[in-house]
N, C-alpha and C positions, 0 to 999 in steps of 0.2 A: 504494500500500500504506500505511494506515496503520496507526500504532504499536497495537499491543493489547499490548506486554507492559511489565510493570512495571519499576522500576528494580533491585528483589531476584532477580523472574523473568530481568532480564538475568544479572544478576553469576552467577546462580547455574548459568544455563548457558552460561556461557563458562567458570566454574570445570570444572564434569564436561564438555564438552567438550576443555578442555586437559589432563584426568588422563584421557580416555577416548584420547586422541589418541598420548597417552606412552606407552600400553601398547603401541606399535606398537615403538617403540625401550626399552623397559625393561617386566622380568616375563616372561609367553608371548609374546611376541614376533609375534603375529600381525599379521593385516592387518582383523580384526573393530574393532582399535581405531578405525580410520578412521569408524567411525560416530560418531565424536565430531566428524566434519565440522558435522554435522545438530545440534546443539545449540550450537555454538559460531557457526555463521554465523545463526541465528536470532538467536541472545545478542546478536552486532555489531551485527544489522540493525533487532532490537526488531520483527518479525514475524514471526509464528509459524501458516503454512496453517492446522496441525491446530485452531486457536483460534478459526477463523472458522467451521470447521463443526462446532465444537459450541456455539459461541456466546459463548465467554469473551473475556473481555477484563481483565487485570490491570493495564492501563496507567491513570493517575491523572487525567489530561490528556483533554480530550472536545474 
């Protein structure tokens, strides 16, 4: 796998995946937060599936 996302594209989603994650424990209280799994282990890993099939790449580094 490599990297196609950027260093802003990272931070940015690890940030809304860790407020998407919170709402599990503070606010509705659901279990919908957990979809903040899926932006926050992209964020870590700096791969991103949905970016290969449509073609992007935000990453700086070739």
């Amino acid at each position: 796998m490599k990297c196609n996302e950027g260093t802003i594209d990272r931070a940015l989603r690890v940030i809304v995946g860790l407020v998407l994650i919170s709402l599990v424990f503070v606010g509705p209280k659901t279990m919908w937060g957990l979809i903040g799994l899926v932006p926050l282990l992209t964020g870590a890993i700096g791969f991103c599936p949905a970016y290969t099939l449509i073609g992007l790449n935000t990453c700086k580094k070739k």
